[in-house]
C-alpha positions in Angstrom: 5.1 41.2 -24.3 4.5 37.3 -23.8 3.9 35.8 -20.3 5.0 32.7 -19.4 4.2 31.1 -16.2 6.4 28.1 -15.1 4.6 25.7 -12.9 6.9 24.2 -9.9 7.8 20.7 -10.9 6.0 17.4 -9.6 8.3 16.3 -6.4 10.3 13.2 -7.6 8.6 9.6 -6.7 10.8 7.8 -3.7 10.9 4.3 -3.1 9.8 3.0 0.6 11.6 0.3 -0.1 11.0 -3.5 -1.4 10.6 -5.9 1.0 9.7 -9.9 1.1 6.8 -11.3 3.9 5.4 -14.7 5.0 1.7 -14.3 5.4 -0.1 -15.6 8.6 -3.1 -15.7 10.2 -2.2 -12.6 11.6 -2.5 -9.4 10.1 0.7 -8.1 8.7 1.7 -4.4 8.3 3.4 -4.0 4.9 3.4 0.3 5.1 2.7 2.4 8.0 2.8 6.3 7.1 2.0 8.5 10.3 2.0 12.0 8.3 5.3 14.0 8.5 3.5 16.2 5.8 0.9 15.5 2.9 1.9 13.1 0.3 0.6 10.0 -1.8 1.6 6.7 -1.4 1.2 3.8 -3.8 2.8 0.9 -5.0 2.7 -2.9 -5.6 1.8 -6.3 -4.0 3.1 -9.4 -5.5 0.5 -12.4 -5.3 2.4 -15.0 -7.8 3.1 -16.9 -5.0 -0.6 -17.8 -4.2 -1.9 -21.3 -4.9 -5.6 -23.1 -4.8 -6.9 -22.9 -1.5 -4.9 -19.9 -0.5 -7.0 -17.0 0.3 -5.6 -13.2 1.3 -7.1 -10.1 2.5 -5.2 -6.4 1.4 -6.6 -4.1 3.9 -5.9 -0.3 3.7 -6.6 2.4 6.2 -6.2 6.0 7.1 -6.0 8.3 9.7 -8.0 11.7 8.7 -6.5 13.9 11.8 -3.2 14.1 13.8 -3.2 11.3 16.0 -6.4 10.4 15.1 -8.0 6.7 14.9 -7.2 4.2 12.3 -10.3 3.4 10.0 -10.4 1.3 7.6 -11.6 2.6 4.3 -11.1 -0.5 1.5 -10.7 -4.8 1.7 -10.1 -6.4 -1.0 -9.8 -10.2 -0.8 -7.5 -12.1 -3.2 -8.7 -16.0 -3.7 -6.3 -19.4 -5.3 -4.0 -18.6 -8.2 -4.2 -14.9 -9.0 -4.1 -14.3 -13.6 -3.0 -11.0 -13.0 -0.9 -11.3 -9.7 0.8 -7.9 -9.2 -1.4 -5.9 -7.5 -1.3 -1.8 -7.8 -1.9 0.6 -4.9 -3.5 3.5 -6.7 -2.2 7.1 -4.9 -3.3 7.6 -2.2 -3.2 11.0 -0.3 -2.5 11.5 3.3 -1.7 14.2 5.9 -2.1 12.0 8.8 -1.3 8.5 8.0 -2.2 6.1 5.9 -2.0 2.0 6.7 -1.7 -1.3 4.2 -1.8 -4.4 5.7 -2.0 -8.4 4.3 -3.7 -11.4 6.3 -3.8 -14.9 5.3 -7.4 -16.0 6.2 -6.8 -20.0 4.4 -4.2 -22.1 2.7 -0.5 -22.1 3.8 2.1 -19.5 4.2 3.0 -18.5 1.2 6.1 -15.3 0.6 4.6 -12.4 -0.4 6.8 -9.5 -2.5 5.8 -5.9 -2.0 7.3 -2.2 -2.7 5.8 1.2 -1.8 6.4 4.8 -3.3 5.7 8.4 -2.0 5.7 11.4 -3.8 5.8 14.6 -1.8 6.0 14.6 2.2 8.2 13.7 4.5 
């Protein structure tokens, strides 16, 4: 007699939805997850729109228990005209939030294109 084992299939990737921003000097929240269940999150920042002079900082956080404090675990600063100017959000898991923000440190305003994804959790 054979034995075959079926493994549950992967839940299904869900948009979070595309949306358009202006940077600032301010920091801007692009995705706020506050758990609801453990999931990954990842998905894409459009930087076409930077120009010499223009200077960014993608800023991600998390939250490692219920209600817990916001710490930020990773900066990455984007400088002038980007080669490669989509930017990927690896997955990332989270049971208790998860944070991505964008700040415009120089330059002008410039719009700012962005969609996230979560596969599993609510």
């Amino acid at each position: 007699m054979t034995t075959v084992r079926v493994s549950p299939a992967a839940p299904m990737l869900v948009s979070l939805g595309s949306r358009s921003i202006t940077t600032s000097l301010e920091e801007i929240l692009l995705l706020e997850k506050n758990g609801g269940g453990t999931s990954e999150i990842c998905g894409y920042i459009d930087l076409a729109n930077l120009e010499a002079g223009d200077t960014v900082a993608l800023r991600l956080y998390a939250r490692v228990r219920q209600n817990g404090s916001w710490r930020m675990y990773g900066q990455e600063v984007y400088t002038g005209v980007q080669g490669q100017p989509l930017i990927f959000i690896t997955p990332k898991p989270e049971t208790h939030g998860l944070r991505v923000t964008l700040q415009q440190t120089a330059g002008i305003p410039r719009i700012v294109d962005y969609e996230f994804f979560r596969r599993g959790g609510g």
